[in-house]
N, C-alpha and C positions, 0 to 999 in steps of 0.2 A: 938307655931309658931305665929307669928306674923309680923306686919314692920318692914325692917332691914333697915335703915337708915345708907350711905356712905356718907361722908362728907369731902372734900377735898379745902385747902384753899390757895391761893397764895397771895402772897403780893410781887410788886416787888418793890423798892425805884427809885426814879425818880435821874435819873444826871441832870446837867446844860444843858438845853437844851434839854434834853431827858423828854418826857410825862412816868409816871409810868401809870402802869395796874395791876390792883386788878383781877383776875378771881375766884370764888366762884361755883361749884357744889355740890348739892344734889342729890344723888343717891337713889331712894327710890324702896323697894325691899317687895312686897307682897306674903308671903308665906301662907296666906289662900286661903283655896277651896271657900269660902262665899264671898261677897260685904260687905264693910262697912253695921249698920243699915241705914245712910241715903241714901248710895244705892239703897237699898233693898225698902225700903220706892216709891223712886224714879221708881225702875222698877216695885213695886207692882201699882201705877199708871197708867203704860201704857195697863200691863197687870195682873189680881189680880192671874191668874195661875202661874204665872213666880214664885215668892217664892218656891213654893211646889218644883216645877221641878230643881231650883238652892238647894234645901237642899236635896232632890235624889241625885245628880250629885256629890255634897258634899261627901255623905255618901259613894255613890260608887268610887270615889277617893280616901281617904281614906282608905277603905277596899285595892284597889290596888295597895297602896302606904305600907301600913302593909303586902301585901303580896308578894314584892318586897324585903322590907327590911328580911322576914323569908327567901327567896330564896338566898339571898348575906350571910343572916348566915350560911344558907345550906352548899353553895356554900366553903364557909371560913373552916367552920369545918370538909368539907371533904377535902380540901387540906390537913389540918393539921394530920388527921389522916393517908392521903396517905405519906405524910412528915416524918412522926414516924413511917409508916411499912417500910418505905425503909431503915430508919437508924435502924431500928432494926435489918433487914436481912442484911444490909450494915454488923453490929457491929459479928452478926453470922458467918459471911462466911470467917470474914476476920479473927474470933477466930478460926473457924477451919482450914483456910490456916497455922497462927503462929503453932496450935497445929501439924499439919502436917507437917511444916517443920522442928520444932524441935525432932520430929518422925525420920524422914529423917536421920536430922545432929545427934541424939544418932544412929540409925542404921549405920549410916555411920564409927562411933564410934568402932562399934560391930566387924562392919570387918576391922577394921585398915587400917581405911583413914581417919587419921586427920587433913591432909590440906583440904580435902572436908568437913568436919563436923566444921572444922573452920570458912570457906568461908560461908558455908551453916547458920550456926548459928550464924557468927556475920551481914551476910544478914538481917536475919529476927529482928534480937535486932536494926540494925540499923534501919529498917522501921519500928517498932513500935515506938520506941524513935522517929521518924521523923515525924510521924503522931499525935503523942500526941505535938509534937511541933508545929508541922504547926499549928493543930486544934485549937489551944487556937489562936495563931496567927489570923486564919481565922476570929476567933469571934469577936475579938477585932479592926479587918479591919471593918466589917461589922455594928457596932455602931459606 
């Protein structure tokens, strides 16, 4: 961590009669907890305790910034795990609704109702086929 330095430049060309205008900003961005040394120098001057007490504040920053960034891992890797038990029980329920219904539509079979075990069976072929369709579709939307 250190100065992030933004830097942004204009130039614009002058017409006949028209004054041009140059604008130039510096964005400067300090991601340390500490003062420059000449700072540091600078407030050791006013007061020779101030150092001690800016490199505490330092340290204890730090430490709460490390333990910010464990809570967002936390945070992250329990989504992902509640993410994968759902599709895992999503992937279970829905094998045993197909196993069921194809249950159904051969039972259906058994007592001689073949328009039911038709309907019933080309039901279930259709939404699995539809779901391995969409699904790949889905992922493919989502990148």
């Amino acid at each position: 961590m250190g100065k992030q330095n933004f830097e942004q430049r204009e130039i614009q060309v002058a017409a006949p009669g028209v004054v041009g205008t140059r604008v130039e900003q510096t964005y400067t961005v300090d991601d340390n907890c500490l003062p420059s040394p000449q700072e540091l120098a600078s407030y050791q001057s006013i007061d020779p305790q101030i150092v001690n007490h800016l490199i505490e504040s330092s340290k204890r920053e730090q430490i709460h910034r490390h333990n910010m960034d464990n809570e967002k891992v936390g945070l992250i890797r329990k989504a992902d795990k509640r993410d994968g038990r759902m599709n895992w029980w999503g992937m279970f329920f829905a094998f045993l609704s197909i196993v069921a219904l194809c249950a159904l539509s051969a039972f259906a079979l058994y007592l001689d109702k073949p328009w039911f075990a038709g309907i019933v069976g080309l039901g279930t072929l259709a939404s699995v086929a539809s779901v391995f369709v969409r699904g790949n579709d889905s992922k493919s939307n989502k990148k």
